[in-house]
C-alpha positions in Angstrom: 0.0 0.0 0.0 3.1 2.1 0.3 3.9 4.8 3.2 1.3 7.2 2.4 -2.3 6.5 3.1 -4.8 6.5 0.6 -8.1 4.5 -0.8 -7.3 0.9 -1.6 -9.8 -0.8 -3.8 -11.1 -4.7 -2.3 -13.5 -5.9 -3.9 -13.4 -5.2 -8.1 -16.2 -5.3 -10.5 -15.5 -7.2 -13.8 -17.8 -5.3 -16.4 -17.3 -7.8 -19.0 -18.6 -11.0 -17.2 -20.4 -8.8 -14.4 -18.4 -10.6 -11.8 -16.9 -9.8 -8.4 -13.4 -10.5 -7.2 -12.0 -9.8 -3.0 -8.7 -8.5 -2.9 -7.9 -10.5 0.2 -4.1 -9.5 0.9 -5.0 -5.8 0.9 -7.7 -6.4 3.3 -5.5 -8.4 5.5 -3.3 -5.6 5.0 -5.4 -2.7 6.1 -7.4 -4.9 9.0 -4.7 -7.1 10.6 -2.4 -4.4 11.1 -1.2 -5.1 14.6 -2.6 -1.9 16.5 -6.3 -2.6 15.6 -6.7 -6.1 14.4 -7.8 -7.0 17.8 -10.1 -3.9 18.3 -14.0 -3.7 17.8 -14.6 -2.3 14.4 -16.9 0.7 12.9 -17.2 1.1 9.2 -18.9 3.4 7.8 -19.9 3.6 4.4 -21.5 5.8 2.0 -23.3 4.3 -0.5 -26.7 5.4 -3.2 -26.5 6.8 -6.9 -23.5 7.4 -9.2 -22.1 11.4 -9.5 -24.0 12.2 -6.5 -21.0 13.7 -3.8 -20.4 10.2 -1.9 -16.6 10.7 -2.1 -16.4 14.0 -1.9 -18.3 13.8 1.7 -16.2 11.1 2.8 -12.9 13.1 2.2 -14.7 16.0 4.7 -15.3 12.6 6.8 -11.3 12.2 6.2 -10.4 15.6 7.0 -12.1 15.5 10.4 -10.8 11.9 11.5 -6.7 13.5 10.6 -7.8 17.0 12.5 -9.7 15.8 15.3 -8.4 18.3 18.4 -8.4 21.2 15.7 -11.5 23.5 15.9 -10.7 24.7 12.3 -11.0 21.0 10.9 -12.5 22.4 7.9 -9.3 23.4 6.3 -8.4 26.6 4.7 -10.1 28.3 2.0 -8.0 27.6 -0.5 -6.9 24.1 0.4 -7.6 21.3 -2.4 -10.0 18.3 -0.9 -8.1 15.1 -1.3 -8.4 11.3 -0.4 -10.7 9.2 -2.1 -11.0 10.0 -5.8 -13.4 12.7 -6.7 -13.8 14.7 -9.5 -17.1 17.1 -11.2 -18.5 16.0 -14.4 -21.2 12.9 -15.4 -19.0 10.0 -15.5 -18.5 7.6 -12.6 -15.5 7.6 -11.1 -15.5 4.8 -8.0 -15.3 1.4 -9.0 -16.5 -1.7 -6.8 -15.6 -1.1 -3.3 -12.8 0.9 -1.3 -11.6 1.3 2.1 -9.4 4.1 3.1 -5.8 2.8 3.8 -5.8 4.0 7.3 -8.1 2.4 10.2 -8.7 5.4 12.7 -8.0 4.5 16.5 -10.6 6.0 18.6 -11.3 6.7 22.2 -14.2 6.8 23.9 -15.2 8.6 27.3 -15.3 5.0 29.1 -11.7 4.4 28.1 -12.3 1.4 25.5 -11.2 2.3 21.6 -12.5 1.4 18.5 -11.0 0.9 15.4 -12.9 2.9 12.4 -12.6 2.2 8.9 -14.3 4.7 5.9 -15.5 2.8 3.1 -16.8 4.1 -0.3 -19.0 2.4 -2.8 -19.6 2.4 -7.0 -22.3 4.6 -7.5 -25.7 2.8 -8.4 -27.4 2.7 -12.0 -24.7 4.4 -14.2 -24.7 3.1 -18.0 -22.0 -0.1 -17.0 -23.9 -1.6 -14.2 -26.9 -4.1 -14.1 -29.3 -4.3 -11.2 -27.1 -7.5 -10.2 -24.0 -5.4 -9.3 -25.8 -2.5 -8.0 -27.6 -4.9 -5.7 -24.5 -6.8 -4.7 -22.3 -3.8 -3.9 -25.0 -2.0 -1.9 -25.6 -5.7 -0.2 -22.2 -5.9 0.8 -21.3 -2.5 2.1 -24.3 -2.6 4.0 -23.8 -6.4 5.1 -20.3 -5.2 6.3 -20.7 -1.8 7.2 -21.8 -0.1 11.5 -23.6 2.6 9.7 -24.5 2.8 6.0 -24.7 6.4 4.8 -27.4 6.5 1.5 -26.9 9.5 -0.3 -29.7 10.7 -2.1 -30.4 13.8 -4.0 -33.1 16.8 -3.2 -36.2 14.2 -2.1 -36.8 10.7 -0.9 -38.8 9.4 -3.4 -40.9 6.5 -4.2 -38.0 4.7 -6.5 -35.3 4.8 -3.7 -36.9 3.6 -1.3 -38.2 0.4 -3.9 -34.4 0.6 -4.5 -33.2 -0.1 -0.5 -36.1 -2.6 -0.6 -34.3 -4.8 -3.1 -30.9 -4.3 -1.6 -32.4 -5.3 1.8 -34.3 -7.9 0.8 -31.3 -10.2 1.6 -31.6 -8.8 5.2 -35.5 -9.1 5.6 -35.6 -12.8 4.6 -32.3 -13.6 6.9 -34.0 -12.3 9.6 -37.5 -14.4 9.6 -34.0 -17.6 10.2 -31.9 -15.5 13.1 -34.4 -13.1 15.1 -32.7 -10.2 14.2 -32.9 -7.4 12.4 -30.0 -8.5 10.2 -28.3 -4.3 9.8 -27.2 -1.9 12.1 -27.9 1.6 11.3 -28.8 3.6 8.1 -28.6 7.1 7.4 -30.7 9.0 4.8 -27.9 12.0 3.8 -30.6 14.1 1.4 -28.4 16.4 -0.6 -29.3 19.8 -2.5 -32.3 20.0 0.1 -34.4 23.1 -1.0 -37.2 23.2 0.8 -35.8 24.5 4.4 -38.9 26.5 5.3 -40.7 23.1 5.6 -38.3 20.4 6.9 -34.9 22.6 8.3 -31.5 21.3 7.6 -29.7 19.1 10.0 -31.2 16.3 11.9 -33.9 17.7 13.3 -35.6 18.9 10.3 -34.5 15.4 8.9 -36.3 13.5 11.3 -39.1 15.1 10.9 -39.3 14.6 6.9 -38.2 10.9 7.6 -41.0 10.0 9.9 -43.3 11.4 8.0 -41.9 9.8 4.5 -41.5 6.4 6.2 -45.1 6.4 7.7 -47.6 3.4 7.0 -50.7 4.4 7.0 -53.9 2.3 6.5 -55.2 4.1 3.0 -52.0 2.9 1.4 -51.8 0.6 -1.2 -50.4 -2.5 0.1 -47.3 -2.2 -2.1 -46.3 1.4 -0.3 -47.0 -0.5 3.1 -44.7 -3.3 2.4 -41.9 -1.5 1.3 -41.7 0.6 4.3 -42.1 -2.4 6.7 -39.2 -3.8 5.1 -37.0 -1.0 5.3 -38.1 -0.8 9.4 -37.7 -4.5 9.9 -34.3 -4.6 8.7 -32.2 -1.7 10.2 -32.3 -1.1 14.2 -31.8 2.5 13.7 -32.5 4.8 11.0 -31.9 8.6 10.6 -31.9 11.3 8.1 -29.8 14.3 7.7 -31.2 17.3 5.7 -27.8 19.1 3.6 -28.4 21.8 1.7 -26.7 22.5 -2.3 -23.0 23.4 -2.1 -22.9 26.0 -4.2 -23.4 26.6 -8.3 -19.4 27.4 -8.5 -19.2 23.5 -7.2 -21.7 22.1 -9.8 -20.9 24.0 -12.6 -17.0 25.4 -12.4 -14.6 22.0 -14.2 -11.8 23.6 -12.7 -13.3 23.0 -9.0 -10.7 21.1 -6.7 -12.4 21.1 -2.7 -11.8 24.4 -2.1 -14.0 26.1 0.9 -14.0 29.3 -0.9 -16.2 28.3 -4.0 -18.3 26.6 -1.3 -21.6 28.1 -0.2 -21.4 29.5 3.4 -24.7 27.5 4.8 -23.2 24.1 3.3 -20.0 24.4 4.9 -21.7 25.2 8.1 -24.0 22.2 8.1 -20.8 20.2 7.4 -19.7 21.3 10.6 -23.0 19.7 12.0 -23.1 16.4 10.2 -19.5 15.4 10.8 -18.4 15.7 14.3 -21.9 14.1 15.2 -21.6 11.3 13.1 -17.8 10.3 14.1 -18.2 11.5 17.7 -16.7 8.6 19.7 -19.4 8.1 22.0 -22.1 8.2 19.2 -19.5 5.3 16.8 -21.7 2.1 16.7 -19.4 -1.0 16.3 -19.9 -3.6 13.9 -22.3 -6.3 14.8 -23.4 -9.9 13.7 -26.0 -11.5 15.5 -25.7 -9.6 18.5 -21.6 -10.0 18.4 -19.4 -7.4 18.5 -16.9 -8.0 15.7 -13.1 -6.9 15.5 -10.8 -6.1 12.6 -9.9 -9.8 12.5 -13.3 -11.0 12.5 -14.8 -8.5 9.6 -11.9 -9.9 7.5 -13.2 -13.0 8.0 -16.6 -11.9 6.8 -15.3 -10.1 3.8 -14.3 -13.5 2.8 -17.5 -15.3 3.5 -19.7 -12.8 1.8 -17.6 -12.5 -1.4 -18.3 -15.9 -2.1 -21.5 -16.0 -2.4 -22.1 -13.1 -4.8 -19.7 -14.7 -7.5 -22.0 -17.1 -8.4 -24.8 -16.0 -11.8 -27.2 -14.8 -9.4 -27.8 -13.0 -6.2 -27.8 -15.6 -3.3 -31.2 -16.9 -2.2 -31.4 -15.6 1.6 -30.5 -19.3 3.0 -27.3 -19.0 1.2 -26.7 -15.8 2.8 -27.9 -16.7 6.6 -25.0 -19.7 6.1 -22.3 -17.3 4.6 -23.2 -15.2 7.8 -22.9 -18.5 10.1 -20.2 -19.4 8.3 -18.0 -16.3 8.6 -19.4 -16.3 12.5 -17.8 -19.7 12.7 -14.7 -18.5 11.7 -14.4 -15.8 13.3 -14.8 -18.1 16.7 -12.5 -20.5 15.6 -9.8 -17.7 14.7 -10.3 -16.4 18.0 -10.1 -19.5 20.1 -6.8 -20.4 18.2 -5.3 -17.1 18.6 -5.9 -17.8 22.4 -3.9 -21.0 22.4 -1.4 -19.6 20.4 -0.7 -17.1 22.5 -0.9 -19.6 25.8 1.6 -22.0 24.1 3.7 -19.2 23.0 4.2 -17.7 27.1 5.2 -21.9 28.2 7.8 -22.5 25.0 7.7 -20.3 22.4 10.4 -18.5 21.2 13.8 -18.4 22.7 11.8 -20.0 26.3 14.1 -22.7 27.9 12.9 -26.7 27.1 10.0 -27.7 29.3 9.7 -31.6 30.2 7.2 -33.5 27.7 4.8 -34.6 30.8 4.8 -30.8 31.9 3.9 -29.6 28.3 2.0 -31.5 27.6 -0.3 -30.4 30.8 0.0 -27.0 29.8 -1.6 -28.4 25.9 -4.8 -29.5 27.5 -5.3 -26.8 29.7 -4.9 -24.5 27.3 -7.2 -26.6 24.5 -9.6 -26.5 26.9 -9.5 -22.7 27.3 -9.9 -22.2 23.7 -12.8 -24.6 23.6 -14.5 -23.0 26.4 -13.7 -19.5 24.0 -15.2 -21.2 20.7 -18.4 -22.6 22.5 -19.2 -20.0 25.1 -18.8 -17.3 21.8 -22.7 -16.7 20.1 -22.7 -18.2 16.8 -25.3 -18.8 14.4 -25.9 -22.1 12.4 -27.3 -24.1 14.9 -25.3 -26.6 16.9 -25.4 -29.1 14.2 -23.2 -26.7 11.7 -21.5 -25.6 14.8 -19.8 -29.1 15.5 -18.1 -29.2 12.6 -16.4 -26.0 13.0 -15.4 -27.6 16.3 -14.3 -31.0 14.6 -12.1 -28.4 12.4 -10.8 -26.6 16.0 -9.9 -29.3 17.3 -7.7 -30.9 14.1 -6.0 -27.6 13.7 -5.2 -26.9 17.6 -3.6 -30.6 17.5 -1.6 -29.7 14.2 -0.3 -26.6 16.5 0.2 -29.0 19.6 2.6 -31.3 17.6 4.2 -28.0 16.3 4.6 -26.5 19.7 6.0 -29.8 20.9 8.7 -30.4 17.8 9.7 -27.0 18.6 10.2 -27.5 22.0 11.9 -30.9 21.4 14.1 -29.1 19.4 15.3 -27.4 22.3 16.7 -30.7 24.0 20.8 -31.1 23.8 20.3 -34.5 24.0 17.5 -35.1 21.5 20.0 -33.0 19.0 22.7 -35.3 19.9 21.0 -38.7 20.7 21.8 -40.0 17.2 25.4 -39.5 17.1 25.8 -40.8 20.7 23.8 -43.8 20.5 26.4 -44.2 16.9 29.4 -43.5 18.9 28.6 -45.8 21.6 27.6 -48.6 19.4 31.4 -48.2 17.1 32.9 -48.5 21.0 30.9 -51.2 22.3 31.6 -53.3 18.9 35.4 -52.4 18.8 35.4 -53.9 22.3 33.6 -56.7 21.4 35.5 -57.4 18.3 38.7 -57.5 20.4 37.7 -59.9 22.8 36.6 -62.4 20.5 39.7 -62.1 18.3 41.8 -62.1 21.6 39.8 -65.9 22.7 40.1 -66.7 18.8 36.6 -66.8 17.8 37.7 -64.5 14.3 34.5 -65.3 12.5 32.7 -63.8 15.0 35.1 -61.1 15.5 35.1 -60.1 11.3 31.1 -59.8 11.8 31.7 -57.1 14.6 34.3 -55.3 12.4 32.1 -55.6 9.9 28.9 -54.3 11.3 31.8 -51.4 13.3 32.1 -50.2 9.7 28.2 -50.3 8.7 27.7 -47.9 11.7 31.3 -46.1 11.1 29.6 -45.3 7.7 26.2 -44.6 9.1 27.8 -41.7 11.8 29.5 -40.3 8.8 26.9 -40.1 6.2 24.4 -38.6 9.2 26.9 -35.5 9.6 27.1 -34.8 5.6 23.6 -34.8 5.8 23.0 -32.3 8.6 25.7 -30.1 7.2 24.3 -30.3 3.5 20.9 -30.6 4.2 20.2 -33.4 1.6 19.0 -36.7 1.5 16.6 -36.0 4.2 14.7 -39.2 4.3 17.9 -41.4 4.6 18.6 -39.2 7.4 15.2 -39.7 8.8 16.2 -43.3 8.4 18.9 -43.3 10.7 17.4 -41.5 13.4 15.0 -44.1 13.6 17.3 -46.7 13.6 19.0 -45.1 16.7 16.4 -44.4 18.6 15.2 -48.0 18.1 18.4 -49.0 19.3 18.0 -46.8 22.0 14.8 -47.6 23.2 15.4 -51.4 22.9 18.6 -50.9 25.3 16.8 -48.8 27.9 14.1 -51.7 28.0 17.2 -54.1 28.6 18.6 -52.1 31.2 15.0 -51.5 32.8 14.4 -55.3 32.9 18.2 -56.3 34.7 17.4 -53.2 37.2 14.5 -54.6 38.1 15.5 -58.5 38.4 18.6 -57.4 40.5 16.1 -55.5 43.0 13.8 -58.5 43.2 17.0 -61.1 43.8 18.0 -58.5 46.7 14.4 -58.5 48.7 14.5 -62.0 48.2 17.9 -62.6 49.6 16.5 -60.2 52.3 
């Protein structure tokens, strides 16, 4: 992504075959970044028709997050806007999905921080896109997003709201399978308002206009009923801020670049409304998934899970979508309960951490397997517990794969393990020259020539071990002959166990 920050595009929109594509290394980059990865997340987005300001409000957005403690956050007057791409003119300019380089650390009053991340969204219904891909990138921002920002212009009519009712349609059908409304919060941002002497700018007046526009009443027809029920039954909280026009020298002048000076007076003002409210930290509503809160980690996670099911021919019927969600949810859980044991292991032998006895580690394995277990099982998840156990089947295979890791690594750390092979080698040449010389010296030489001859096997042995562990070839011969010594080894030990323990019975008899 380089040093500076800057928009990074994640998911991409194939115009040929209409197809969508996750960029999954620069998400990884942006949300695992150390200092937030483990942090609840906010994202909000801004999403509605093509050419209509999104990215040019989410650079103001930008502005504020960098300038936070300055009262003057608007910038000077001649300052160019910059950040995500924006430019006048008729022609989209966003493509598929982008988040901003940069996830914002917040505090809050209580003392806990939140991680925010601004995303921006392809404008809906320009001359490239079918309903598919409007749908889909709407659907995913919003399935994604803590707040989703729809930016309309001068009204709320009749079409958009038919519009969010096909993008939440996803959402109303999950619910009747989870319980819960399935997204968080949605803003109506109505641009180019003109009618302040009804409704007045700002919230206020927005409220107002929104509970009115949103009412269902019993004379309406049943389709004007149904598609404000929808839009009620699938967001917990829904708002509407009224913005006034920003001025003909921004519509009309080509040359036009952010500055605050060709920017009408009442616009900028209302900016200074909108913006600290919506990213005061107290006011920041974290990302949530079936009641969860979910962290950097865990949004990456559903990224992935989402992404899958929109590149398929067509939009995902809403049990495809409720088991993307579960699935994601699963993953997320297992993620976390590994991370635990990881980091458990890690604090009894990772790293440079002296060896620990087998018996002793071993211990410390299923105590800490159990821990991240308890994590996975005690975390909500949806799915029901049939789908559930196999995510558990899959914990438990990949915490053992990180058991036998932990303990090769700590055998590793064992002088004697390193040098069992070559000692139980140079023992055995010793014990065989001995041998060899007493039965030469009572002249049995047959039987000496097959000790000199098996000295030699194991002479050659000892030497082709060391080429092999200073040239790092022929791996699987030198596999070979550490298994043959520690055979050897074991067999001798069960030798020496067996005349220990006849010698201790002969002395309690004699006793």
């Amino acid at each position: 992504m380089g040093s500076e920050p800057g928009p990074v595009q994640v998911v991409t929109v194939c115009k040929e075959d209409h197809s969508f594509a996750l960029d999954t290394k620069a998400l990884a980059q942006i949300l695992l970044a150390p200092e937030v990865r483990d942090k609840h997340v906010v994202v909000l987005s801004v999403a509605g028709a093509f050419r209509k300001g999104k990215s040019f409000l989410l650079d103001f957005m930008l502005r504020y997050m960098y300038r936070k403690g300055d009262e003057n956050w608007l910038g000077r007057d001649d300052e160019p806007l910059t950040g995500f791409s924006w430019r006048g003119g008729s022609e989209p300019e966003t493509t598929g999905i982008q988040l901003w380089s940069e996830v914002f650390p917040v505090q809050r009053s209580d003392g806990t921080e939140v991680a925010v991340v601004l995303m921006d969204t392809q404008g809906a219904f320009d001359d490239q896109s079918t309903v598919k891909d409007c749908a889909t990138i709407f659907a995913l921002s919003t399935m994604t997003s803590s707040v989703q920002i729809y930016n309309l212009s001068q009204n709320i009519q009749e079409d958009d709201l038919q519009q969010l009712q096909l993008f939440t349609e996803y959402g109303r059908l999950a619910m009747d399978e989870i319980f819960l409304k399935p997204f968080q919060s949605l803003m109506f941002l109505i641009r180019d308002w003109s009618f302040p002497y009804e409704y007045t700018y700002g919230f206020k007046g927005g409220k107002e206009f929104l509970d009115k526009r949103l009412q269902v009443k019993e004379a309406q027809h049943e389709e004007l009923q149904t598609v404000r029920e929808h839009i009620h039954s699938c967001f917990t909280n829904i708002s509407c801020f009224l913005l006034p026009h920003p001025g003909l020298k921004v519509a009309t002048n080509p040359a036009f670049q952010g500055q605050l000076k060709d920017v009408a007076p009442e616009f900028k003002e209302q900016l200074q409304s909108l913006i600290p409210k919506l990213l005061h930290p107290d006011r920041l509503a974290e990302k949530e998934i079936n009641g969860n809160k979910v962290t950097c980690r865990g949004l990456l996670e559903f990224f992935k899970a989402y992404i899958k099911i929109y590149q398929g021919e067509d939009l995902p019927q809403p049990k495809s979508m409720l088991m993307a969600t579960a699935e994601a949810n699963n993953l997320a859980a297992v993620a976390t309960a590994k991370d635990q044991y990881y980091k458990n292991m890690e604090k009894v032998c990772g790293g440079d951490l002296p060896y620990v006895a087998p018996d002793s580690l071993e211990e410390k394995h299923q105590f800490n397997s159990r821990e991240a277990l308890h994590t996975f099982s005690s975390t909500k998840k949806m799915g029901g517990q049939e789908f559930c156990d196999r995510y558990q089947a899959q914990l438990d295979k990949e915490l053992e794969e990180m058991w036998q890791s932990f303990s090769k690594h700590n055998e590793s750390k064992n002088l004697f393990s390193a040098f069992r092979t070559p000692a139980v080698l140079f023992v055995l040449v010793c014990l065989l020259y001995v041998v060899s010389g007493v039965l030469l010296f009572v002249g049995l030489s047959t039987f000496a020539l097959v000790c000199d001859c098996s000295l030699g096997v194991v002479m050659m042995a000892m030497l082709t071990w060391a080429f092999i562990r200073y040239s790092g070839r022929y791996r699987t011969v030198g596999g070979a002959i550490d298994q043959a010594a520690g055979v050897v080894l074991e067999q001798a030990t069960v030798v020496l166990n067996r005349s220990r323990g006849t010698s201790v019975a002969e002395q309690k008899k004699s006793s």
